[in-house]
Backbone as CSV, one residue per row, in Angstrom:
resi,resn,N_x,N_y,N_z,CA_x,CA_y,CA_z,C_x,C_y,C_z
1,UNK,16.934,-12.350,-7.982,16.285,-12.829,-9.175,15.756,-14.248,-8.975
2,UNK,16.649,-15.043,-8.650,16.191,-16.386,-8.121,14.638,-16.021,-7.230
3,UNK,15.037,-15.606,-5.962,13.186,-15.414,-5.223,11.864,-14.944,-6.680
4,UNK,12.468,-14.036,-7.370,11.151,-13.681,-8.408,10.874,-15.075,-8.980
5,UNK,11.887,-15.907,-9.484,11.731,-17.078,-10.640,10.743,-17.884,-9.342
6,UNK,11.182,-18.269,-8.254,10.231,-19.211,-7.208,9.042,-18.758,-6.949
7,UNK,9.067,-17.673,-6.755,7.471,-17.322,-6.287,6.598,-17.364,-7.570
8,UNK,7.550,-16.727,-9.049,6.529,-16.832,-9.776,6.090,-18.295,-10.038
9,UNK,6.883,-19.407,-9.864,6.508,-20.327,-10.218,5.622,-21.270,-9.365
10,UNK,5.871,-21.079,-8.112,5.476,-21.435,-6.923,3.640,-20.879,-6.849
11,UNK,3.465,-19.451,-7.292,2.247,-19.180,-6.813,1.495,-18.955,-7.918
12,UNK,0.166,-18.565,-7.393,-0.997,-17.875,-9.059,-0.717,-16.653,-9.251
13,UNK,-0.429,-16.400,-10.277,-0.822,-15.274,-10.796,-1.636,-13.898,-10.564
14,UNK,-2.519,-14.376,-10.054,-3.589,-13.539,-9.122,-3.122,-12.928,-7.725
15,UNK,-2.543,-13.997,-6.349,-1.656,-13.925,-5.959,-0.700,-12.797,-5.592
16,UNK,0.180,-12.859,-6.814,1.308,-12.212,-7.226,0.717,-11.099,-7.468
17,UNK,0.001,-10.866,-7.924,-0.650,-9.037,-8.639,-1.494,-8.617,-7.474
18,UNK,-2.077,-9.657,-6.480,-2.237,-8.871,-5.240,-1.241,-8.657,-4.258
19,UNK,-0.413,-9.448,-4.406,1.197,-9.122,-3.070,1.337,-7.989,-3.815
20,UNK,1.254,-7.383,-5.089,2.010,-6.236,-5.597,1.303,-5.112,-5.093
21,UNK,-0.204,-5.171,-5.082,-1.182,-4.290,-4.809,-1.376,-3.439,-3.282
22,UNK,-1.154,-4.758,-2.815,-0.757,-4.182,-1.201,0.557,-3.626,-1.106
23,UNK,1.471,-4.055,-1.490,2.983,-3.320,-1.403,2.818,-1.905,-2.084
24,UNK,2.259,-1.605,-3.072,1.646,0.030,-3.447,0.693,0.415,-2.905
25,UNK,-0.195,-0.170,-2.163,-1.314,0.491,-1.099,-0.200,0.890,0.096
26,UNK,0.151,0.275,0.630,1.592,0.128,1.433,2.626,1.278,1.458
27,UNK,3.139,1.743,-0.225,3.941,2.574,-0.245,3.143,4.219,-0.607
28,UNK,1.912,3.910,-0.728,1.122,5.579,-0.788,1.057,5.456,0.231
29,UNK,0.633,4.439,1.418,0.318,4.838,2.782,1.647,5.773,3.390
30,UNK,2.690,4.972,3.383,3.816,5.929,3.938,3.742,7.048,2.873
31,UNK,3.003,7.433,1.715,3.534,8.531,1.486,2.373,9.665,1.885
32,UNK,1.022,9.475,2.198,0.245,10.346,2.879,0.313,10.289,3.680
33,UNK,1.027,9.218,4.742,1.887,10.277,6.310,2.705,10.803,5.905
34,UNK,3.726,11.106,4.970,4.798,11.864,5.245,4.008,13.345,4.811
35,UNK,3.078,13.117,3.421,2.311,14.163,3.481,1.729,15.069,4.683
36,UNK,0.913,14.289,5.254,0.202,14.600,6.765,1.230,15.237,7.706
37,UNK,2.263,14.798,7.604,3.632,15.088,8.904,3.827,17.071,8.207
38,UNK,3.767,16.664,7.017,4.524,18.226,6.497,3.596,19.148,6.586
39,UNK,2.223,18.871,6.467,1.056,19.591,6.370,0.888,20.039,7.664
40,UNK,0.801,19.319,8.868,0.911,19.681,10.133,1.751,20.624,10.674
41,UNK,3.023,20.722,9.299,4.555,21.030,9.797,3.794,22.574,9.350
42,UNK,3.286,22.665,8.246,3.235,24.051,7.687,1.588,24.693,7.775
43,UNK,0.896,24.418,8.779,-0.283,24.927,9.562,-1.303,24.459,8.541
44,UNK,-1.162,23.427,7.654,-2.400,22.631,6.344,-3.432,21.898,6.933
45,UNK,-4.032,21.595,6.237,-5.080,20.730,6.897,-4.812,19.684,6.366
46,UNK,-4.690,18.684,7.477,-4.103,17.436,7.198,-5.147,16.469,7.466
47,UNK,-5.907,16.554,7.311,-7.577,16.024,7.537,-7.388,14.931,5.921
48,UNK,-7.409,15.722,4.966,-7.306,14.776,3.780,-6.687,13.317,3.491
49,UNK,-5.166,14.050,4.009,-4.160,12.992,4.141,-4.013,11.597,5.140
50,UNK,-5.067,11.565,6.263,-5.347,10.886,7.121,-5.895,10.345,6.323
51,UNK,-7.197,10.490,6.036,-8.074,9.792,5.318,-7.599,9.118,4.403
52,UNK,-6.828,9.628,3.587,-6.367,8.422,2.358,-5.304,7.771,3.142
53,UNK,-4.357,8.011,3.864,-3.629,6.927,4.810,-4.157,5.934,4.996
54,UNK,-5.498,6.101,5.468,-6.402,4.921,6.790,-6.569,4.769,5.334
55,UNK,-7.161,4.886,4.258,-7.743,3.996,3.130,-6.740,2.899,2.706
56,UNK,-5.179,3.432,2.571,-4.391,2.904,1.708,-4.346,1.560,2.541
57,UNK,-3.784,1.670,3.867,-3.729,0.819,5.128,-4.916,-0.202,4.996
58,UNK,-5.726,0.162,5.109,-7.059,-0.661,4.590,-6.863,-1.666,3.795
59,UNK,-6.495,-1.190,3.035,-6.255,-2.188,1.118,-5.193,-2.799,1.572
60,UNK,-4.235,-2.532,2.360,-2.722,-3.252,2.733,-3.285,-4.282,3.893
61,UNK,-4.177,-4.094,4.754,-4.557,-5.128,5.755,-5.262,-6.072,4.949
62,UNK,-6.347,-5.802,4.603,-7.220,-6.640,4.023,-7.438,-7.094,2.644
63,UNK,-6.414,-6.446,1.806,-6.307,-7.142,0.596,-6.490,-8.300,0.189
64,UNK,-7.319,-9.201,-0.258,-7.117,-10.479,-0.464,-6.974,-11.141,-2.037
65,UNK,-6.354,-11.846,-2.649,-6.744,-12.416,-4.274,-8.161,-12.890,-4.316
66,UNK,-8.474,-12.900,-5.753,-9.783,-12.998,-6.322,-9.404,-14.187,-6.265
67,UNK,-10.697,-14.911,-6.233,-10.270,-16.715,-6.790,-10.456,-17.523,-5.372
């Protein structure tokens, strides 16, 4: 709880709602590989799930705040 009170106070606002943005670009990414892993597992086409992987990954590399 203490780290939330510092950072919020420490940083902008803007910031903060993009560290959040990448950490959920971040956590769909691991979840359209695990998608992709099962789809592969059960003869699917896992063509989709790549694609939104590499997107989510995208938004998690290069995310930046407005401002």
């Amino acid at each position: 709880m203490l780290v939330t009170v510092a950072v919020t106070w420490e940083t902008n606002v803007n910031q903060i709602i993009a560290y959040a943005s990448r950490a959920f670009a971040l956590y769909y990414a691991l979840q359209c590989i695990v998608a992709l892993l099962v789809a592969r597992k059960t003869g699917r086409s896992a063509v989709p799930f790549a694609a939104l992987a590499l997107v989510c990954l995208a938004v998690f590399a290069f995310g930046v705040p407005t401002g």
